[in-house]
C-alpha positions in Angstrom: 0.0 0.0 0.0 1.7 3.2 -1.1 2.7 5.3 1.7 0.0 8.8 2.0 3.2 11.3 3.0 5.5 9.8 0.1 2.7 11.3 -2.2 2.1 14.4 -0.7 5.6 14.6 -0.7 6.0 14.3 -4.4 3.4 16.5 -4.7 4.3 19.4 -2.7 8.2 18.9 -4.7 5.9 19.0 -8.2 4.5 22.2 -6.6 8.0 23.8 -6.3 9.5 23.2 -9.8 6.5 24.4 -11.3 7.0 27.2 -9.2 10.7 27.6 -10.0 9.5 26.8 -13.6 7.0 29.7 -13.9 9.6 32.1 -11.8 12.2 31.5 -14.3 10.5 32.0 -17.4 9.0 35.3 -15.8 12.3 36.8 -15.1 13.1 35.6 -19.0 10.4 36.8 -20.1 10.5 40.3 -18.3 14.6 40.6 -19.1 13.6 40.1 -23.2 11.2 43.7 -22.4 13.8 45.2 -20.7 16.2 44.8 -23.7 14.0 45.2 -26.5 12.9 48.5 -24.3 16.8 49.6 -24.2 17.7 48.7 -27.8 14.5 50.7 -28.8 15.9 53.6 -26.9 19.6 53.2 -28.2 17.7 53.2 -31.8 16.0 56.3 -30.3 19.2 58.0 -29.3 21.0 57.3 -31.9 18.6 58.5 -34.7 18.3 61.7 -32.6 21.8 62.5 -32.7 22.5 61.7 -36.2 19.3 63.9 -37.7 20.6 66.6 -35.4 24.7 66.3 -36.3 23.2 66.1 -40.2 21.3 69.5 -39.6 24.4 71.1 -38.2 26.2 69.9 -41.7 23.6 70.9 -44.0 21.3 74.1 -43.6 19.0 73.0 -46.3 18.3 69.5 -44.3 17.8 71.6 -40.8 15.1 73.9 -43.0 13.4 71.2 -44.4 13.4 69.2 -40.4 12.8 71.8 -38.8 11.0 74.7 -40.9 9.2 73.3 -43.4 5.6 71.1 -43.4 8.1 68.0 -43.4 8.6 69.0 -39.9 5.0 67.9 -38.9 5.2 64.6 -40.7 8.3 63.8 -38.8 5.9 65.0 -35.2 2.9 62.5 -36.5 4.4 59.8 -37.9 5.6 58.3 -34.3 1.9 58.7 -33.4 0.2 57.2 -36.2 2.7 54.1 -36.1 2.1 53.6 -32.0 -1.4 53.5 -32.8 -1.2 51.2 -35.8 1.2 48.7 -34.0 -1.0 49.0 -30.8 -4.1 48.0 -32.9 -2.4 45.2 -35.0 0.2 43.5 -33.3 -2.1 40.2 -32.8 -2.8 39.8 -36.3 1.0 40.4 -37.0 4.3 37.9 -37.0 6.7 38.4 -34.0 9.6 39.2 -36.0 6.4 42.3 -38.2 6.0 43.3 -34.8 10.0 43.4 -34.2 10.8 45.5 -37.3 7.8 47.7 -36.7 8.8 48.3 -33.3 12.4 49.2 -34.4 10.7 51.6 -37.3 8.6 53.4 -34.6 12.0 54.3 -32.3 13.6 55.6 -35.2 11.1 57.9 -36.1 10.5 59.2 -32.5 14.5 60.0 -33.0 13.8 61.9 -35.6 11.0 64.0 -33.8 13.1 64.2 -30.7 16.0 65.5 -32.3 15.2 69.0 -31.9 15.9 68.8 -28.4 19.1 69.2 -29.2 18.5 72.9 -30.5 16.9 73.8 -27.3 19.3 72.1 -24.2 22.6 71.7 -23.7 24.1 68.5 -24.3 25.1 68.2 -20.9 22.3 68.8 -19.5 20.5 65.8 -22.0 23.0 63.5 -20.9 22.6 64.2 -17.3 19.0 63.9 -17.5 18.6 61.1 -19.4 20.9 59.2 -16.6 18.8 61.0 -13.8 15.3 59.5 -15.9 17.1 56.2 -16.0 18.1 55.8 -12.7 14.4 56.6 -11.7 12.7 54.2 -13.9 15.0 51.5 -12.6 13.3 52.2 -8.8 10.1 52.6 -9.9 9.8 49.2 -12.3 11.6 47.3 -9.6 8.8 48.5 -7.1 6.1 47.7 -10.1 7.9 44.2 -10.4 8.2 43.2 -6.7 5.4 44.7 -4.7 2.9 42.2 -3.4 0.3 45.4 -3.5 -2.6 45.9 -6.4 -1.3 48.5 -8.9 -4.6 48.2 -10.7 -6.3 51.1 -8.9 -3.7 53.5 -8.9 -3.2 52.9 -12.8 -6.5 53.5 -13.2 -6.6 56.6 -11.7 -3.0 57.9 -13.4 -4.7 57.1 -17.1 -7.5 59.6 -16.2 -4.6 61.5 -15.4 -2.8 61.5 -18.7 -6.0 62.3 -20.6 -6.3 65.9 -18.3 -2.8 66.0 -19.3 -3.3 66.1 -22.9 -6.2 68.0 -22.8 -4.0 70.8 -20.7 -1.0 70.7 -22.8 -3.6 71.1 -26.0 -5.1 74.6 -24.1 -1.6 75.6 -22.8 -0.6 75.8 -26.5 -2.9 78.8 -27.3 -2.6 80.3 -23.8 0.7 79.7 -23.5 0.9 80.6 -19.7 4.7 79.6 -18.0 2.3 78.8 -14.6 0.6 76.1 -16.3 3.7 75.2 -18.3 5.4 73.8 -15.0 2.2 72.4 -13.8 1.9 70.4 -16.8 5.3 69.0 -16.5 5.3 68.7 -12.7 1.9 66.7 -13.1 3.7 64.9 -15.9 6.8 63.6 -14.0 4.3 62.3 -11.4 1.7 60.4 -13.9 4.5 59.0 -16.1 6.5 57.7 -12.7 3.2 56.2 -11.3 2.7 54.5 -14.9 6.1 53.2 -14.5 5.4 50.8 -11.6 1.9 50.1 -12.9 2.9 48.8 -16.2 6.0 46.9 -15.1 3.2 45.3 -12.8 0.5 44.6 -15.5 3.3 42.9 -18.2 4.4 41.2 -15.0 0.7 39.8 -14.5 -0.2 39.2 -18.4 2.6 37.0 -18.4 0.6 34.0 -17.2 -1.7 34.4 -19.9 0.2 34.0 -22.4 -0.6 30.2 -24.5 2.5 29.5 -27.0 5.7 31.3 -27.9 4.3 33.6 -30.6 1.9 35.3 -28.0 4.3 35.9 -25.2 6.4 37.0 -28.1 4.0 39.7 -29.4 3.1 40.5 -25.4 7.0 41.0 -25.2 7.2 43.9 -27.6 4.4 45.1 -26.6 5.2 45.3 -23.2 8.7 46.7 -24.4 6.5 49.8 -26.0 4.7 50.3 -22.9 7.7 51.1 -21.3 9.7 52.6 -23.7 6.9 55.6 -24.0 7.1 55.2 -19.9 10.8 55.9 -20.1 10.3 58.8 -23.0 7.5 61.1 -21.3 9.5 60.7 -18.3 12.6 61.9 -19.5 11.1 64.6 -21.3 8.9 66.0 -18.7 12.4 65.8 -16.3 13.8 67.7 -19.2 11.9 70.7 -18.5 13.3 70.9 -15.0 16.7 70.1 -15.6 17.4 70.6 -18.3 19.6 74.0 -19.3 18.7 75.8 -22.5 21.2 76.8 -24.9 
């Protein structure tokens, strides 16, 4: 007769490695966002740089970036592509999804490279290592609190619509006072968001069925958090950054 404890003994080992199963391909799984999120900002970066060290070399490139029609192409494009990729990425391939992914960095380069006509260098670097440094804490807290993000993100996405719709009025009022409201409300939402996405890709994880979805939730989870990392940054930007 086969001994009750040796069972529940197996058992409860079973338990474990699943456990240790599941933990280890969550941490896989959340390290594969975390560097399609850095190589999409590197792309980012990069793409910045160049657009604006081509301006610099060629006046008739700056006027056509950065005074001419083109100029509002290169402000949309990001937008339209987010939204397209957002809507589409479950009818698309993984490696679709990739590319488009990599496309949609590269263009947000292009419209961010006029930051570089308006701060210092210095003070983008300094930033940028100020926004990084900040995201790290907060998605670690997103990642390893036991606590239910779910209301808070709720709340911050109500948030980020007052936002817009501020930042849309402040554009014909043009008032300084709201200006550093706007991007002290900003640093706020966009740090708050931080946690609250790193704990929602955390918790969509387990629903993923077969490689090609948890592949598609990768990069999309990598977006998430790349446009976590971006508003953040730029809404810092405003407070430390200096102006040339």
């Amino acid at each position: 007769m086969a001994d009750p404890h040796h069972y529940q003994d197996r058992m409860a080992r079973g338990g474990v490695q699943s456990g240790a199963m599941i933990d280890q391909g969550l941490r896989a799984h959340m390290l594969k966002v975390y560097n399609l999120m850095a190589l999409g900002l590197a792309i980012t970066g990069l793409a910045a740089y160049g657009t604006y060290t081509a301006a610099l070399n060629s006046p008739a490139f700056a006027q056509a970036m950065y005074g001419s029609p083109l100029r509002w192409v290169v402000m949309l494009a990001p937008i339209a592509l987010v939204f397209f990729l957002s809507f589409r990425i479950h009818k698309m391939s993984v490696s679709a999804a990739q590319t488009t992914f990599w496309i949609y960095a590269a263009l947000m380069g292009l419209s961010l490279s006029s930051i570089f006509l308006v701060y210092t260098g210095q003070s983008i670097v300094q930033t940028f290592f100020v926004t990084a440094a900040s995201f790290g804490a907060l998605s670690l807290y997103g990642y390893s609190t036991k606590k239910d993000l779910s209301a808070m993100g709720s709340f911050l996405i109500m948030g980020l619509f007052g936002l817009i719709i501020a930042s849309i009025v402040n554009i014909f009022l043009a008032s300084s006072a709201l200006g550093f409201a706007i991007s002290a409300i900003g640093v706020l939402i966009f740090a708050g968001l931080t946690a609250y996405d790193t704990q929602k890709i955390k918790e969509m994880y387990y629903e993923g069925n077969d490689v090609a979805t948890t592949g598609r939730m990768a990069i999309m989870g990598a977006l998430t958090l790349y446009l976590d990392f971006i508003n953040l940054f730029l809404f810092m930007l405003r407070f430390l950054g200096n102006r040339d």
